[in-house]
C-alpha positions as CSV (number, residue, x, y, z in Angstrom):
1,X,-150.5,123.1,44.8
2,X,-150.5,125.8,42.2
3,X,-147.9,128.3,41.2
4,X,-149.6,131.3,43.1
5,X,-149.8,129.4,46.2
6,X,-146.6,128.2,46.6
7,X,-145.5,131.3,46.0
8,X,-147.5,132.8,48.7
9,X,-146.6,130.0,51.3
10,X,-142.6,130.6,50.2
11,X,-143.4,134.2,51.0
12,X,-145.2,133.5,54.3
13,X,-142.4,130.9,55.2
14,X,-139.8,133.3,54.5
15,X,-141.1,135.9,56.1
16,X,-142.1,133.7,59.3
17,X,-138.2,132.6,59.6
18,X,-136.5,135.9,58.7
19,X,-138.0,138.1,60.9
20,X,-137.4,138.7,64.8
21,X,-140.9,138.7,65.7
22,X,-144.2,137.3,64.4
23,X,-147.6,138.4,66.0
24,X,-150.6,136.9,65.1
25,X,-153.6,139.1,64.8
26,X,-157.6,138.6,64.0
27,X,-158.2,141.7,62.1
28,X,-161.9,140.9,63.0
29,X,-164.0,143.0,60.5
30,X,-162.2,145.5,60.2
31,X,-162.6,147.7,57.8
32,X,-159.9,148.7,54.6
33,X,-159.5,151.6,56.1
34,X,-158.7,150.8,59.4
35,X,-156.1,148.0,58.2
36,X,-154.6,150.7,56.1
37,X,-154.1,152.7,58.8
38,X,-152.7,149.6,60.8
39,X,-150.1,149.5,57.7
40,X,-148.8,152.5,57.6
41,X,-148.3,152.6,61.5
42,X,-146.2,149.4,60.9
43,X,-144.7,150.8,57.9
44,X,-143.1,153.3,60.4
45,X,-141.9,151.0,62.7
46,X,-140.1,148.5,59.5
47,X,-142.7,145.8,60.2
48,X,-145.4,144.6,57.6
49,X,-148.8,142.8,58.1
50,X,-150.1,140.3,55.7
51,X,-152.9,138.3,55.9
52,X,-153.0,134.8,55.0
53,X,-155.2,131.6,55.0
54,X,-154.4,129.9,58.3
55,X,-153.5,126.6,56.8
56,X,-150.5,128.5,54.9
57,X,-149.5,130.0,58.2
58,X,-149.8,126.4,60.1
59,X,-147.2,124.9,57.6
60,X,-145.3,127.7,57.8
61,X,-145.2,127.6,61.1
62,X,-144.1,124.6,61.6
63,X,-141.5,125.0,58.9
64,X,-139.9,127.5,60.9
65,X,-139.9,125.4,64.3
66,X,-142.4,126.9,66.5
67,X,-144.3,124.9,68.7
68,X,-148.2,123.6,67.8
69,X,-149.9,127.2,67.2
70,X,-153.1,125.5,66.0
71,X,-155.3,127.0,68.6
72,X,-154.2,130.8,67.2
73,X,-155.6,129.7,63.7
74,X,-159.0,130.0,64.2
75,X,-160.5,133.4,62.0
76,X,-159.4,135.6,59.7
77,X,-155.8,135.9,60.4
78,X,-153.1,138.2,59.4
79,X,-149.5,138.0,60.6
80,X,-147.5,140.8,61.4
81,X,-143.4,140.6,60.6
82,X,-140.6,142.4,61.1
83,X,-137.2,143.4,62.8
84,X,-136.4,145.7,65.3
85,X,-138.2,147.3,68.4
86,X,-140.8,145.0,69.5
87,X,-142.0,146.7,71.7
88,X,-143.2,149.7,69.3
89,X,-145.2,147.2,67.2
90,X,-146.7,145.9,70.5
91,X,-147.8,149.3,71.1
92,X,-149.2,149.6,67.9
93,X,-151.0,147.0,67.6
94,X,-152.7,147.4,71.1
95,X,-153.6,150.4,71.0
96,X,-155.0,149.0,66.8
97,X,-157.1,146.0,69.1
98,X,-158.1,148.9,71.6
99,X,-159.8,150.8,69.0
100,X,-161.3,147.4,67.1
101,X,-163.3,145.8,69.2
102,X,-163.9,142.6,66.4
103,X,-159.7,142.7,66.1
104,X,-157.7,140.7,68.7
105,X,-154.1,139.6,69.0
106,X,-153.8,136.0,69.3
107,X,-150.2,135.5,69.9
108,X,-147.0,135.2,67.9
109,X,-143.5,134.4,68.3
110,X,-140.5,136.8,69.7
111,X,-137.0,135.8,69.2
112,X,-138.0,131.5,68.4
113,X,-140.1,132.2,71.3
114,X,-144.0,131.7,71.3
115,X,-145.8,134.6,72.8
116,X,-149.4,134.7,74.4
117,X,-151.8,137.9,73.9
118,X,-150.8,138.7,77.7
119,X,-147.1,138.3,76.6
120,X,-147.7,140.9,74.0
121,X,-149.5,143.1,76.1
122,X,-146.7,143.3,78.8
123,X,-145.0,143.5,75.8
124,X,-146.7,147.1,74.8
125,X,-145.5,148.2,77.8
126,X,-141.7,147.7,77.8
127,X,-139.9,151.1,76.8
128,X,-138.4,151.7,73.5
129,X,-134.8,150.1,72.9
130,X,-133.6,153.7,72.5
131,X,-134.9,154.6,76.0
132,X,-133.2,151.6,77.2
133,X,-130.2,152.0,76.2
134,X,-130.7,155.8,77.9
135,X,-131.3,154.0,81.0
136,X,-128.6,151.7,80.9
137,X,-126.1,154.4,79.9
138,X,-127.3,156.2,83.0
139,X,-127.0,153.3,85.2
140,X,-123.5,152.5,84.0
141,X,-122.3,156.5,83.9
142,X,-123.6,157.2,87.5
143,X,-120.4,155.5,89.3
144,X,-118.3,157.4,86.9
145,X,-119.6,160.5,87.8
146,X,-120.1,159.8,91.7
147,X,-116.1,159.0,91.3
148,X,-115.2,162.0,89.7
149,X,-116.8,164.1,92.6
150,X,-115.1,162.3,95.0
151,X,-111.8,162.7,93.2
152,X,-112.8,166.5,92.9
153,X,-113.8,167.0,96.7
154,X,-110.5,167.7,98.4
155,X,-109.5,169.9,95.7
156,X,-112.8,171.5,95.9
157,X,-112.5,172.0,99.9
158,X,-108.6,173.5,99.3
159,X,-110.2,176.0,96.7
160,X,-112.9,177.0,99.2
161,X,-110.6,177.5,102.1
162,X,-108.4,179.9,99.8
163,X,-111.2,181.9,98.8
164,X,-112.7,182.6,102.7
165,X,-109.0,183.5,103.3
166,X,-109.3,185.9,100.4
167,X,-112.6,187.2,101.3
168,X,-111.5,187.7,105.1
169,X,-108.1,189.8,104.0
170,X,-109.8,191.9,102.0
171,X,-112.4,192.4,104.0
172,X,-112.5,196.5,105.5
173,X,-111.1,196.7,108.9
174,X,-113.7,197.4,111.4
């Protein structure tokens, strides 16, 4: 092999065994513009797409312990790599394949997990981490609360009861 290619596949490898997720994408023919715009959607969510010749990817790949994914390598391929929210990248690129009809996702690999395009798309749909963690904090606050009411009742009921009596003596003799 020459220099420049294994230095592309140690790229590819590295970057297939570093990262928390891997999709696989057929960019189709997309155009440079609309893969440009792909990037810099990705760019915002710390992920980067790269695309490489499939039998790079297949030795990579398998050098990083996924399972067979020789039916994905069929096309133009690019691989999409980073760590983080999954779930925004998902998003992104759905809603990249929903606006390219020659671009499709053909799978990937989530936490040393191989992913269908279905996978990905339920994927998409997952909120963000950061609204997740709202709704967990909300689940786990909730008895907190509910017990701080409860512990606030009686006193609540004594203040009450002192305040009628208030408003009754004060009130002008009819």
């Amino acid at each position: 092999m020459r220099s420049e290619k294994v230095s592309i596949l140690n790229e590819v490898i590295d970057r297939v065994k570093n990262a928390d997720y891997c999709f696989i994408l057929n960019y189709g023919r997309s155009t440079v513009t609309k893969l440009t715009g792909l990037r810099r959607d990705l760019e915002k969510q710390a992920s980067r797409l790269m695309v490489v010749k499939n039998t790079l990817l297949a030795r990579a790949t398998s050098d990083a312990g996924w399972d067979d994914v020789s039916a994905m390598l069929k096309g133009p391929t690019a691989i999409v790599t980073g760590n983080g929210d999954v779930a925004e990248v998902a998003k992104v690129l759905v809603a990249f394949v929903k606006g390219n009809d020659t671009a499709e996702i053909k799978g990937g690999n989530v936490e040393k997990s191989v992913v269908s395009p279905a996978d990905v798309d339920e994927i998409s749909k997952l909120p963000s981490k950061d609204a997740m963690r709202g709704m967990l904090l909300g689940t786990l606050s909730a008895p907190a609360t509910s017990f701080v009411r409860v512990l606030n009742a009686p006193l609540l009921d004594v203040l009450y009861a002192l305040k009628a009596y208030e408003d009754k003596k004060n009130e002008p003799a009819a």
